[in-house]
TORKOLFI-905569 format. One record per residue (C-alpha): residue in three letters; x, y, z. Coordinates in pm, whole numbers, padded with zeros to 5 digits, always signed. Layout:
BEGIN
AlaXYZ/...
END
This chain:
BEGIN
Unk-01930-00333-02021/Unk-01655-00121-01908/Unk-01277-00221-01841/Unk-01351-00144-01485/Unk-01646-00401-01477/Unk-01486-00650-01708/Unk-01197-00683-01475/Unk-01450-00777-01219/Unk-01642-01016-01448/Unk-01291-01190-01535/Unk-01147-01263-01237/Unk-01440-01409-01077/Unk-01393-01748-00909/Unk-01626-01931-01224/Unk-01374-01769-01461/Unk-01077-01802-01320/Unk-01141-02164-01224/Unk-01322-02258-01496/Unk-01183-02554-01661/Unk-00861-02514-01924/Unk-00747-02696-02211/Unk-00371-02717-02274/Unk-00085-02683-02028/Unk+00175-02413-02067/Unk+00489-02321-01929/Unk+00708-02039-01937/Unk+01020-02110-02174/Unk+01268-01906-01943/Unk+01166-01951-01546/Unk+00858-02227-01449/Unk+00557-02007-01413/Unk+00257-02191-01560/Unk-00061-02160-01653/Unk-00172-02227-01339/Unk-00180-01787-01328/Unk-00487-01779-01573/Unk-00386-01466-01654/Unk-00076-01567-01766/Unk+00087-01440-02124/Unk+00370-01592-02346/Unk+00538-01389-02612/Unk+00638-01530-02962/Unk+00971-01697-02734/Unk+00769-01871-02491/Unk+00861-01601-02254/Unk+00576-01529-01988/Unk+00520-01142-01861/Unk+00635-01252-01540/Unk+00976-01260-01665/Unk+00954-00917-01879/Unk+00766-00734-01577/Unk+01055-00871-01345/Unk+01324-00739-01589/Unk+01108-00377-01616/Unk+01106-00379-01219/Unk+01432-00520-01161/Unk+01607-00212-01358/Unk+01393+00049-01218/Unk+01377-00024-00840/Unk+01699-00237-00749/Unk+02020-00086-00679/Unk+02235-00249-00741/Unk+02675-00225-00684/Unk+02797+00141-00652/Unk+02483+00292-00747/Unk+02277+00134-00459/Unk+02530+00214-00199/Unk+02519+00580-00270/Unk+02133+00581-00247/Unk+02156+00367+00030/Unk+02407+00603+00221/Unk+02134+00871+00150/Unk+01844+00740+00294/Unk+02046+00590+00623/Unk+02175+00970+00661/Unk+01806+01086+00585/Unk+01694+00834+00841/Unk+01922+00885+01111/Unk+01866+01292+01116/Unk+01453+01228+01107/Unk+01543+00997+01445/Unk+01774+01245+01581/Unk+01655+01231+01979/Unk+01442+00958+01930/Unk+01464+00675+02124/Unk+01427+00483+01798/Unk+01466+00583+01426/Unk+01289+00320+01262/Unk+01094+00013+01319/Unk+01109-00331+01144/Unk+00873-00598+01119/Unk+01017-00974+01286/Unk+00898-01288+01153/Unk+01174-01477+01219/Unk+01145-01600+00882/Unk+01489-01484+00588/Unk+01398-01160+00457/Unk+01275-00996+00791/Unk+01552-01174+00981/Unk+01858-01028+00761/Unk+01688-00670+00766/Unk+01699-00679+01090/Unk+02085-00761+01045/Unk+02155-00524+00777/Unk+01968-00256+01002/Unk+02183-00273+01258/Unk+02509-00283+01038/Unk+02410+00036+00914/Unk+02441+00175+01282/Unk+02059+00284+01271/Unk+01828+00220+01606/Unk+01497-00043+01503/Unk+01259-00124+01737/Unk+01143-00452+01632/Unk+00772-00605+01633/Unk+00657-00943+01642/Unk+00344-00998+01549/Unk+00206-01301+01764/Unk-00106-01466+01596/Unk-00088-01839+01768/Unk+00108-01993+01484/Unk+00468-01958+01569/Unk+00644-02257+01532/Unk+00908-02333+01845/Unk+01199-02270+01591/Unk+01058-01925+01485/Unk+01019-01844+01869/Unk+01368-01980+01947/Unk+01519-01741+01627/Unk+01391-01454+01737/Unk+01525-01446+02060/Unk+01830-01511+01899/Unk+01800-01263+01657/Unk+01707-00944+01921/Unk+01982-01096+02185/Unk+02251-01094+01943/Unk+02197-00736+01775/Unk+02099-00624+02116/Unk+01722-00506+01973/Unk+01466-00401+02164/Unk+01175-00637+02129/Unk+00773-00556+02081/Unk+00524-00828+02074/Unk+00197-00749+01987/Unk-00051-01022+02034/Unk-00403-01083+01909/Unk-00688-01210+02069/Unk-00709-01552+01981/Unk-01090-01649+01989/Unk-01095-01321+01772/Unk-00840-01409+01535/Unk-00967-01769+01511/Unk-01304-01668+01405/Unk-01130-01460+01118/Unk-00940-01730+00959/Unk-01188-01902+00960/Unk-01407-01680+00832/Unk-01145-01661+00497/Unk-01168-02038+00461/Unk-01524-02052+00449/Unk-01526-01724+00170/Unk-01303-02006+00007/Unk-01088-01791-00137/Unk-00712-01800-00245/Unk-00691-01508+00053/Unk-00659-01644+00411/Unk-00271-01493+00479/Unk-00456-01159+00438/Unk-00580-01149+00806/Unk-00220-01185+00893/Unk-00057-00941+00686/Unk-00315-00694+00733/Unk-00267-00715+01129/Unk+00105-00681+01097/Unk+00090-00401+00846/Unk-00104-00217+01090/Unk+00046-00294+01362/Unk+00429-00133+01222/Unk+00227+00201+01116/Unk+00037+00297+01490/Unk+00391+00133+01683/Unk+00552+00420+01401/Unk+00344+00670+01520/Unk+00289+00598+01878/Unk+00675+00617+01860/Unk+00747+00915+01665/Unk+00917+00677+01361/Unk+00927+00834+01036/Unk+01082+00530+00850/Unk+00971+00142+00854/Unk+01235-00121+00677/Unk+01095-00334+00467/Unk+01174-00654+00375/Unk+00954-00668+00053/Unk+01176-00704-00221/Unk+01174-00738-00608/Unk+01478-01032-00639/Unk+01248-01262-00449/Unk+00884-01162-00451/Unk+00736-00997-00747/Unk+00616-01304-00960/Unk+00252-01382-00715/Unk-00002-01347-00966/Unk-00261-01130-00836/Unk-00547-01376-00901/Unk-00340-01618-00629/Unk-00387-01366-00332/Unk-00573-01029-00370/Unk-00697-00719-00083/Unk-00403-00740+00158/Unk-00479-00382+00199/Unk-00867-00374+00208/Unk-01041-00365+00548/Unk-01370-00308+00373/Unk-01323-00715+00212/Unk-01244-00791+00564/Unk-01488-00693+00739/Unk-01736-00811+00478/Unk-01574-01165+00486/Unk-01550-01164+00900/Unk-01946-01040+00873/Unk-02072-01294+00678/Unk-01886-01597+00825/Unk-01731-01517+01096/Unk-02040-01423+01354/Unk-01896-01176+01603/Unk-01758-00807+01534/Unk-01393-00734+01536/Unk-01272-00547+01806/Unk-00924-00561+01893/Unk-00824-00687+01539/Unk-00587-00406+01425/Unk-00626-00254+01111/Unk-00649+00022+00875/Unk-00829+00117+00584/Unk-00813+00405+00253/Unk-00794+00700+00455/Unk-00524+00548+00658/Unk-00286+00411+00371/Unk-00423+00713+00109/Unk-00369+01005+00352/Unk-00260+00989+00719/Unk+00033+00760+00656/Unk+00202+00857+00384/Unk+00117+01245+00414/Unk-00046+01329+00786/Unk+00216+01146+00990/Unk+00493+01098+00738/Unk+00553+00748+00802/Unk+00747+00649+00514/Unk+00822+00198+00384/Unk+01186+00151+00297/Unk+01265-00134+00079/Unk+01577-00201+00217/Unk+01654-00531+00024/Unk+01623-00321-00276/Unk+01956-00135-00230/Unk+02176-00391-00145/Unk+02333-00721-00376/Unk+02087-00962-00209/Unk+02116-01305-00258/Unk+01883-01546-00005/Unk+02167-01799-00030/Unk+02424-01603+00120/Unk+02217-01418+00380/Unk+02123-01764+00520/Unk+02449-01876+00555/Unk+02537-01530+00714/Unk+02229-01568+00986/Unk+02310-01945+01035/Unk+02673-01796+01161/Unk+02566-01498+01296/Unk+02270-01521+01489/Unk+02212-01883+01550/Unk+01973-01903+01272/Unk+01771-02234+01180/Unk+01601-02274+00867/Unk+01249-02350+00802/Unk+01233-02574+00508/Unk+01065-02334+00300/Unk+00947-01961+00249/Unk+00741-01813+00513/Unk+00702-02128+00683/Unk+00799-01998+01032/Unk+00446-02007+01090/Unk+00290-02370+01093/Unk-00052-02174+00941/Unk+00163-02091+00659/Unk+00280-02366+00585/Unk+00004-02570+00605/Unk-00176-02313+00374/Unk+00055-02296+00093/Unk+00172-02652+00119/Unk-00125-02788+00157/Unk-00495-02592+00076/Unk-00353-02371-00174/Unk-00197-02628-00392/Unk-00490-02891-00351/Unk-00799-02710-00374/Unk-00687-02381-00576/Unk-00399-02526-00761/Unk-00153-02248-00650/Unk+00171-02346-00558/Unk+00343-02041-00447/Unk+00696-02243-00463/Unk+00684-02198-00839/Unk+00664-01778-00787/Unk+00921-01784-00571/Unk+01166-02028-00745/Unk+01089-01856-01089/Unk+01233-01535-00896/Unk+01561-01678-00848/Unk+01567-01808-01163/Unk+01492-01469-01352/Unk+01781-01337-01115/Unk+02029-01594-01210/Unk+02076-01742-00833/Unk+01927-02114-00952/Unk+01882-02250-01291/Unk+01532-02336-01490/Unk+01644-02709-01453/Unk+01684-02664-01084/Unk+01365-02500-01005/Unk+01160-02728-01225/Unk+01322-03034-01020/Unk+01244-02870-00715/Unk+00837-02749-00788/Unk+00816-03184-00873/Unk+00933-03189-00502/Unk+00594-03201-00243/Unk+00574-02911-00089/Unk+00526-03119+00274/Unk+00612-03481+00340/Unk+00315-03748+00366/Unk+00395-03694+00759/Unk+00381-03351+00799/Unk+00107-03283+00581/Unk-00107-03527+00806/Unk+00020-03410+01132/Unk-00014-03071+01025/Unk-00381-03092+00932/Unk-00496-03189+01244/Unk-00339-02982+01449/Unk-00431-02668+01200/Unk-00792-02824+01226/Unk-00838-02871+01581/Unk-00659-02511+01696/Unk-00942-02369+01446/Unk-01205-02541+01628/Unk-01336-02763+01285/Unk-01425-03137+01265/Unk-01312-03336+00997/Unk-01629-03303+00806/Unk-01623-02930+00868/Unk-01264-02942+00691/Unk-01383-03143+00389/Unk-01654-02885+00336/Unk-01420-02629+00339/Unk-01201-02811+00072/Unk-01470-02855-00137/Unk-01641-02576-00119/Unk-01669-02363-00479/Unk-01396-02134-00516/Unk-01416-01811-00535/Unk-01183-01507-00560/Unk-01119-01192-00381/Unk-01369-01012-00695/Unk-01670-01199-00587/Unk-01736-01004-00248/Unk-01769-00632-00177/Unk-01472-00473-00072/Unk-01341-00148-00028/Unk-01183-00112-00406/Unk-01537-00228-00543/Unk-01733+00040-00381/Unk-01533+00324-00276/Unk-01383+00434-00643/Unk-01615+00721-00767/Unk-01792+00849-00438/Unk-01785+01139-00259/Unk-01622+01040+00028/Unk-01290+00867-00239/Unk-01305+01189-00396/Unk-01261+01377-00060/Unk-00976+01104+00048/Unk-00794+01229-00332/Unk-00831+01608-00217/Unk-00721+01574+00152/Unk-00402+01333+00012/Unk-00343+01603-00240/Unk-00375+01884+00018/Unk-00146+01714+00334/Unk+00109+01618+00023/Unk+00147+01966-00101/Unk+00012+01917-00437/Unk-00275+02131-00374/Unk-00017+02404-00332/Unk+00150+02341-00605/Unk-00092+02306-00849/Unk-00229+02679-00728/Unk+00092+02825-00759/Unk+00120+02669-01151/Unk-00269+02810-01210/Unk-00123+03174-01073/Unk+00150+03150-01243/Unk-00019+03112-01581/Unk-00269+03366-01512/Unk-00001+03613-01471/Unk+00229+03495-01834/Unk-00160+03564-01986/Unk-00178+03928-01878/Unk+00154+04024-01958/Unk+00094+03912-02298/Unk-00223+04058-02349/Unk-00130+04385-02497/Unk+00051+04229-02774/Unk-00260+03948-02845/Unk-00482+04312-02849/Unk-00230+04470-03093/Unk-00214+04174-03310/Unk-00585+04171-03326/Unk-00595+04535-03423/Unk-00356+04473-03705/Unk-00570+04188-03832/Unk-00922+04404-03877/Unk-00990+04750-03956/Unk-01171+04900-03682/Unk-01246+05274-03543/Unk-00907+05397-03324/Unk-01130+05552-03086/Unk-01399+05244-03043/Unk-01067+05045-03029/Unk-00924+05202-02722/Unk-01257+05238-02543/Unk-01330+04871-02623/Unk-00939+04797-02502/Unk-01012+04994-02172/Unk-01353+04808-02076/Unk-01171+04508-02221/Unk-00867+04538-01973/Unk-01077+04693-01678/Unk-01275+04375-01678/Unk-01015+04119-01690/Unk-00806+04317-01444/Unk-01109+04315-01167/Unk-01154+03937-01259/Unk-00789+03832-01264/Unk-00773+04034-00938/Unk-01105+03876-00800/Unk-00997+03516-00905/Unk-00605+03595-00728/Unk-00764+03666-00411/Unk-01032+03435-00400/Unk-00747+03114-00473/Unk-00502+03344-00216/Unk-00782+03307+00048/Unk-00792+02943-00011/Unk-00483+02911+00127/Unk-00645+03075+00488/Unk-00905+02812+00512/Unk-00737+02607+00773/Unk-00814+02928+00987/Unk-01181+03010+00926/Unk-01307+02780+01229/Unk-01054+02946+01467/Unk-01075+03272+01345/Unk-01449+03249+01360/Unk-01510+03126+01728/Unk-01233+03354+01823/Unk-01431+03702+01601/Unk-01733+03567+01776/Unk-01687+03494+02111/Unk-01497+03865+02141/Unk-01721+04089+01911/Unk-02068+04221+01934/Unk-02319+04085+01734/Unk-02291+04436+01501/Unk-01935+04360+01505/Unk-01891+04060+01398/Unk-02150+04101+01141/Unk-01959+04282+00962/Unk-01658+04111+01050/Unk-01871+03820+00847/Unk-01948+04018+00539/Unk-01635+04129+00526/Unk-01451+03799+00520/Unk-01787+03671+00274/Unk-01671+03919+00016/Unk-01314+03847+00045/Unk-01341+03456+00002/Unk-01578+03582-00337/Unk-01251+03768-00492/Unk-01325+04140-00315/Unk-01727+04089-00520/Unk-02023+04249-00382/Unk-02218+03921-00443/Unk-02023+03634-00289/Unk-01983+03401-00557/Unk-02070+02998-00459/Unk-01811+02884-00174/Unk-01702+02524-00167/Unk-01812+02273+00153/Unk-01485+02365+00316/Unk-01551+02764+00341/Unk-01904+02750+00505/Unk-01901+02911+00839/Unk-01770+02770+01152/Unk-02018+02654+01424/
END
């Protein structure tokens, strides 16, 4: 079995959830073994906290350092949205990390537009700070909202894969959303509020896919019974190639290069912009909360608290002590817990009975369906997303200028590998310059031949255009030879074209 397929075997819902002997925690912040991939050095020290301390030193920026790169990028940003109406976007929860941002955004004197994704779950004090948050910075506001029978029928969908995964829907739509708003605005740049401080420690086995439309779809065709048609999203192509490289839409981690500590920016947005708290990460949306206060912790056994406290831990804003008081905490009180199950239940449409089977349903895990990173890895059409990222990026390029390059160091230095060779055996001086000559004329006309054939690469953007054009204004005779003309050119100036690749057949 491969690594590839092992990884698949392993974190299958019977592995992952099969039962454990022996409880372990993590010496220096409270990750468990509730990760069952989880690993604790000779110190007790889980590779949460070494992978946080490996991430935290190569993408924060902190103190001097991160204002300089932050000056960059704002300087970058604000000449890519010169005459724009807008020079980035931001994405607006409501919740801390999207809320201060948005703050920090406008500090930096830059232009956001900001989007709201509106999926049915806001809670009233989410709606009430955000229109707080856009009135006070003076933000122009876009709210894009989904069609609810659709969106219904998704989550659902999720809860019946039983998986650890039904946020995904949510964070899929948003991410989606920010890129086409980028482009149907002319943004280059989106801020981010990802960040390392507070984030990094989800275990990958906890939540899995946010990316992949291809598990999506698969989940929402198997159990959700109608086709998704409004739902926005995006799949390989999209985040592979016309993102990053076609439309040049670039994710800034803005958190990243600044000191940020949650504390303070709450206390900042509580005088600032009228914030409210939520009680608890993410919980701006009553979904979210009732997922990862309730389902996640009692039928998976993921409590996402103990990621996010072990974060502040490892970054020296709470202690161990304090984080281990707070995960024996309940996540929601008796009250809300109950209140918020039957309202979750009822706006999804599910009896009682139809909740019950959901919770104890056998889990499973984002590796037991198809998806788009099971099957796409190895075909043709993954290998023709690599070339077309590699060609929009400029790497092509690049990589045909290095081959070029080297071709040309070998000839100069063939002369002296010939002399060398002559010094080595005793051979006839005549024979040796005749061989030299058909030796040299040969890889002269194939050095040439291969020069022109990778400098006519570089033209194949224009062989449709050129084509029509040759035909549609020559005579047949003409443009025959117009045709075996540009044939032996593309095979490196040969009488017999050599084999051309898909993308130099002729246009239609």
């Amino acid at each position: 079995m491969s690594q590839e397929e092992d990884r698949w075997v392993r974190r299958s819902g019977k592995r992952i959830f099969a039962p454990t002997t022996g409880y372990r925690v993590c010496t220096r912040c409270i990750m468990d073994t509730s990760d069952p991939e989880i690993v604790f050095d000779e110190n007790g020290v889980c590779n949460h906290c070494h992978d946080y301390e490996r991430r935290l030193a190569a993408e924060v920026y902190p103190g001097i350092k991160g204002k300089q790169q932050l000056a960059k990028a704002v300087a970058q940003i604000k000449r890519d949205g010169a005459g724009k109406k807008y020079d980035c976007i931001l994405g607006l929860s409501g919740g801390v990390d999207s809320t201060y941002v948005a703050y920090v955004t406008k500090q930096l004197g830059l232009r956001p537009l900001a989007v709201h994704l509106d999926n049915g779950w806001n809670s009233e004090i989410s709606v009430r700070n955000i229109e707080n948050i856009v009135t006070i910075l003076g933000i122009d506001l876009h709210t894009e909202v989904l069609d609810w029978e659709e969106f219904r029928r998704l989550q659902v969908a999720f809860l019946r894969a039983s998986t650890p995964d039904s946020e995904i829907p949510t964070d899929h739509a948003i991410i989606a959303t920010l890129y086409k708003l980028a482009a149907d605005h002319d943004i280059r740049w989106i801020m981010d509020g990802s960040n390392i401080v507070t984030e990094i420690m989800v275990p990958a086995t906890w939540s899995h896919g946010h990316s992949d439309f291809g598990y999506i779809k698969h989940l929402n065709d198997t159990f959700g019974g109608a086709e998704l048609k409004t739902y926005p999203h995006y799949d390989y192509y999209d985040y592979m190639v016309r993102f990053p490289h076609i439309q040049r839409i670039q994710r800034f981690p803005l958190l990243n290069y600044i000191d940020f500590n949650k504390m303070e920016a709450m206390e900042i947005m509580k005088r600032e912009l009228k914030w409210t708290p939520y009680g608890g990460k993410h919980y701006e949306s009553i979904y979210t909360r009732f997922y990862q206060g309730y389902i996640l912790p009692k039928k998976f056994g993921f409590d996402k608290r103990r990621s996010h406290l072990s974060c502040l831990v490892a970054n020296g804003r709470i202690t161990r002590d304090e984080a281990l008081a707070e995960i024996q905490k309940p996540a929601l009180s008796e009250e809300m817990e109950r209140e918020d199950r039957v309202f979750v239940a009822k706006k999804l449409g599910l009896s009682d009975a139809e909740f019950d089977e959901i919770m104890n349903a056998e889990r499973k895990t984002f590796w037991d369906y198809p998806s788009s990173e099971r099957n796409l890895p190895g075909t043709e059409t993954y290998k023709k997303y690599i070339t077309a990222s590699q060609y929009h990026s400029g790497e092509w390029t690049r990589m045909t200028v290095a081959r070029l390059n080297s071709r040309l160091i070998s000839m100069r230095s063939l002369h002296v590998r010939a002399l060398q060779r002559m010094r080595r055996i005793h051979i006839n001086p005549m024979e040796a310059v005749t061989s030299f000559g058909r030796f040299a004329k040969r890889t002269t006309a194939n050095t040439g031949s291969s020069l022109l054939r990778n400098a006519m690469k570089l033209t194949i953007p224009l062989i449709r255009p050129v084509g029509n054009f040759a035909r549609s204004t020559m005579s047949p005779e003409q443009f025959a030879r117009f045709k075996r003309f540009a044939q032996k050119m593309y095979a490196g100036g040969r009488v017999e074209p050599a084999p051309s690749s898909p993308e130099m057949k002729e246009p239609v």
